[in-house]
N, C-alpha and C positions, 0 to 999 in steps of 0.2 A: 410414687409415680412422679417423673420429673416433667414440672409444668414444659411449653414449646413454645417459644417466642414467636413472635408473627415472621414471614419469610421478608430479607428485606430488600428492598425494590431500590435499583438505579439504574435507570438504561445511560445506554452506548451517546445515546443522541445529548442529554444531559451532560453527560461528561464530554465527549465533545465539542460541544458550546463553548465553555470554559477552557477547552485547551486550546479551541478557534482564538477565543477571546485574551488571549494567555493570562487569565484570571486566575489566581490560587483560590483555592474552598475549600471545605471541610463538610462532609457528610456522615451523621451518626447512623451507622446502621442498625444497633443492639436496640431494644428497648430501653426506657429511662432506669425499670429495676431489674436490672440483668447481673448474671453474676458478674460477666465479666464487660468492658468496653471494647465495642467493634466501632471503628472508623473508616473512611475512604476520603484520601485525601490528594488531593489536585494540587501541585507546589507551585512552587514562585513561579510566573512566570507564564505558565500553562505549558510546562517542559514536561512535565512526568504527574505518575500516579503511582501510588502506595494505597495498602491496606494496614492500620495498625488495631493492633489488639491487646489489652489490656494482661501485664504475668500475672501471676500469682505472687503469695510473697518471696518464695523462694524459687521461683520456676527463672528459667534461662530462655532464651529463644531457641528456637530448635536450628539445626544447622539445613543449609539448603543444599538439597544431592543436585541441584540442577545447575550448572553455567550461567542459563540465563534470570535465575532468582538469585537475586542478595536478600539475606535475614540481618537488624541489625537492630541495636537496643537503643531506644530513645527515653527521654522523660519527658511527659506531656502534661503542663501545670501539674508537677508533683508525682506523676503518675508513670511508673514502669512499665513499658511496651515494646511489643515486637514491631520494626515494619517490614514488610513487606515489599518490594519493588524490585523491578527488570533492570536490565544489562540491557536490551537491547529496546531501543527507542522507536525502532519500525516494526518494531509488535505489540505494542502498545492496546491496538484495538483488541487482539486475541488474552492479553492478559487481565483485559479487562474481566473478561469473561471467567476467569481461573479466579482473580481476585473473589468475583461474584459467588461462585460453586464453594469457596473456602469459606467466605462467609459466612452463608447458609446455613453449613452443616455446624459452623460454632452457634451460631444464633436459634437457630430451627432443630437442630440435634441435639445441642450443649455438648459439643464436642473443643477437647483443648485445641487450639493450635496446630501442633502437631501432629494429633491423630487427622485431622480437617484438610489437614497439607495433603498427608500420606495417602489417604483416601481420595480426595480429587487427584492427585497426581497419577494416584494406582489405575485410577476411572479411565483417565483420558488416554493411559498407556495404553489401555486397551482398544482403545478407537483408532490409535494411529495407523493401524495396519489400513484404514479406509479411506480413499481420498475422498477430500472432503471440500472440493473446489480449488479456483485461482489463489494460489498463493499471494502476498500485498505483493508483489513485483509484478507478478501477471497483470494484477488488477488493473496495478495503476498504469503500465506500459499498456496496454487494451484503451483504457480511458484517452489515455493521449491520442493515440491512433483514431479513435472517434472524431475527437475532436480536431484533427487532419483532415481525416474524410468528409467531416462536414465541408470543413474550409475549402477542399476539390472540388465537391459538390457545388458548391456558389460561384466558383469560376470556370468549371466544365460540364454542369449538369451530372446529375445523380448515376445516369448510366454509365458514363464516362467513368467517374468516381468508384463505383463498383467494382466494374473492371480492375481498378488502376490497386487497387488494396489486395495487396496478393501476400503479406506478411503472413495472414495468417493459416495458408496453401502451403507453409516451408521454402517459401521464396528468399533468393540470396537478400533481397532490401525489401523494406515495408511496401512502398507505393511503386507503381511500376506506369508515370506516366510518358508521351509520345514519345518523347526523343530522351528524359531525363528520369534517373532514378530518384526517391526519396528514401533515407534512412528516418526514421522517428527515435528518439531514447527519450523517456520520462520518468523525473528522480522527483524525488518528496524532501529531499537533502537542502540546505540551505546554500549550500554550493552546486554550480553544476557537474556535475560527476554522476560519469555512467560507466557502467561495463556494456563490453562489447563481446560479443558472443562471436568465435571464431576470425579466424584470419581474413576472411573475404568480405567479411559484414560492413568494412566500412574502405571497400574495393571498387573500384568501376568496373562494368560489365564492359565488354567490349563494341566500342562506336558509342558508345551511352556513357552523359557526365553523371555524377553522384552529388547531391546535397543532402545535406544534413540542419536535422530539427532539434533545437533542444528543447525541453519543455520542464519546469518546476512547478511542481504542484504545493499546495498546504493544504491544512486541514481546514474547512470551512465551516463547520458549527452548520444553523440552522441554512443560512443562505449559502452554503454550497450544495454540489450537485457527486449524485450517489453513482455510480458507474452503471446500476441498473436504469436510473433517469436520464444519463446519456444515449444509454442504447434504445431506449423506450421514445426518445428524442428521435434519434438518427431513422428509425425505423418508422416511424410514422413520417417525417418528412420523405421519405422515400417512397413510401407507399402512396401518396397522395404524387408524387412526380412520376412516378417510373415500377410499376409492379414485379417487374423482372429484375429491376434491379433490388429491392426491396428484398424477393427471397434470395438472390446470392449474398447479399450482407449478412440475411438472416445464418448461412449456410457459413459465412464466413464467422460469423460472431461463433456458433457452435465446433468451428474445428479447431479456434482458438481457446475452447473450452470452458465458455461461459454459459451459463444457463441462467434464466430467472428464477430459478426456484433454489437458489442458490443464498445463504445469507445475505443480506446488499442495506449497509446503514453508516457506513464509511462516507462521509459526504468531503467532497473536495473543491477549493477553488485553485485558482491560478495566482501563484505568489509573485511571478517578473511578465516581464512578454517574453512570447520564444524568438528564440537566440536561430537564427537561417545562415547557413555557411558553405560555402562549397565542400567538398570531403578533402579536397588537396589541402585544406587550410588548418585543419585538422592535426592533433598529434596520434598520427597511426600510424599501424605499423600495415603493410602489405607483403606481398607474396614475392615479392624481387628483393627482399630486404633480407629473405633467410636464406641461407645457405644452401645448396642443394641436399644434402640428407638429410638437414631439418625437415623440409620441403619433403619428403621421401617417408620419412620415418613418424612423423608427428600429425596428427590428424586432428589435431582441433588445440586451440589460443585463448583462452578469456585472457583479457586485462583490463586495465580500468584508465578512465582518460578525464582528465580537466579541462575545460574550455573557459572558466572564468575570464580569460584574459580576451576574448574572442569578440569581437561587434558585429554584427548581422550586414550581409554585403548585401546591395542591389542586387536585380536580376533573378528572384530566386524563381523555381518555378510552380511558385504556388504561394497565393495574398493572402498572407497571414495579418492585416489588417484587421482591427476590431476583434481578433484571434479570442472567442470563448470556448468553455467546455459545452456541450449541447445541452 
């Protein structure tokens, strides 16, 4: 009978810290007499995470069927190992989690590598048919808009503010206040850089001017704020000013497809101030720009747009002063 290692333990919020902090670490997860070494490691920086695991004498790394995993051979003091880690840096939080399940089943199962891979990999293929909440773009585009909505709130009253959040109704623009639209975009990107969803999203409605918000987020470790502690925020100050408006946020947070029983331990702060601009000032593209059977024929545009070069004008319609997440 083959002894079972104890299951080994590292939350999200742990790791987090460290990536807030851009701290490198090193976490053993195997036991001290284990056959093999399990590791979780935090790199330079607080850029990235790896799982490494100790070969055999003759074993190889196993190759990775997935895009987003690289397999790749290290020596660690002396010692021949597989790591593990992502391609893709804004999934981060979700591989966490993969990292965790592959672990287990080497440490808690005594399973190689390989088998540990193929088994969590099999597991979760089977889940995908279920959604399974806000995808990280949902999330964080949501989080920003919150933190919009409060800032309306504090210069037109909450009922106002309510009203005015029509993004998540399938509305051409996020906010839709008196005489002026707002667009919001919120990236986790070190640059600002956003896609724009369709041809009109960053269009003026007609007799109504268009501004635009940009917002950069980071990862905040312990003192940032979790998307569920924004909405838990925005809804309680709402409900102590204005009850009707309280449940149409409520009503808007759910057709944007958020729920609280939903994962929520993503904690973010605010890495610049937001960037306010009119949409003219903007590199867009509009509906006068395409040809007529583009215009005919073509029924929806993503692309992707830079404003790095861009300085926030007067005038905007909405004080983003003191600008937090809730």
């Amino acid at each position: 009978m083959t002894d079972r290692g104890t299951a080994p333990e590292l939350g999200w919020s742990t790791v987090e810290h460290y990536l807030g902090a851009g701290q490198a670490t090193s976490y053993r997860l195997s036991d001290a007499g284990a056959r093999r070494t399990v590791r979780y490691e935090i790199g330079q920086g607080g850029r990235d995470i790896s799982l490494t695991v100790e070969l055999d004498r003759h074993q190889r790394p196993p190759r990775s069927t997935l895009p987003a995993v690289a397999i790749d051979q290290i020596n660690h003091h002396g010692t021949r190992m597989a790591r593990i880690s992502t391609t893709q840096v804004a999934l981060v939080r979700d591989f966490h989690d993969l990292l965790m399940a592959v672990a287990d089943r080497i440490v808690t199962g005594d399973r190689t590598l390989e088998e540990a891979l193929e088994e969590t990999i099999r597991a979760w293929g089977e889940l995908l048919g279920r959604p399974h909440g806000l995808g990280l773009d949902k999330r964080v585009g949501l989080h920003g808009e919150l933190a919009v909505l409060q800032a309306v709130a504090r210069s037109h009253g909450w009922e106002a503010a309510a009203r005015s959040w029509t993004g998540p109704r399938g509305e051409q623009h996020d906010f839709g206040l008196a005489a002026t639209d707002l667009e919001v975009k919120t990236t986790t990107a070190e640059e600002r850089r956003h896609t724009v969803h369709g041809i009109r999203q960053l269009e003026e409605s007609e007799g109504r001017s268009l501004w635009f918000a940009s917002l950069q987020l980071t990862r905040g470790g312990i003192g940032g704020r979790s998307l569920g502690d924004s909405a838990a925020a925005v809804l309680r100050d709402a409900r102590a000013a204005d009850r009707i408006a309280a449940m149409s946020i409520e009503a808007s947070l759910a057709s944007a497809g958020w729920s609280s029983d939903e994962r929520d331990d993503e904690r973010w702060t605010l890495r610049t101030e937001p960037l306010l601009v009119p949409a003219d000032h903007l590199p867009r593209m509009t509906t006068d720009m395409l040809p007529a059977a583009v215009r005919e024929h073509v029924s929806s545009i993503d692309y992707c747009i830079h404003v790095n070069h861009l300085t926030p004008v007067p005038g905007s319609p909405v004080d983003l002063t003191d600008f937090r997440l809730p």
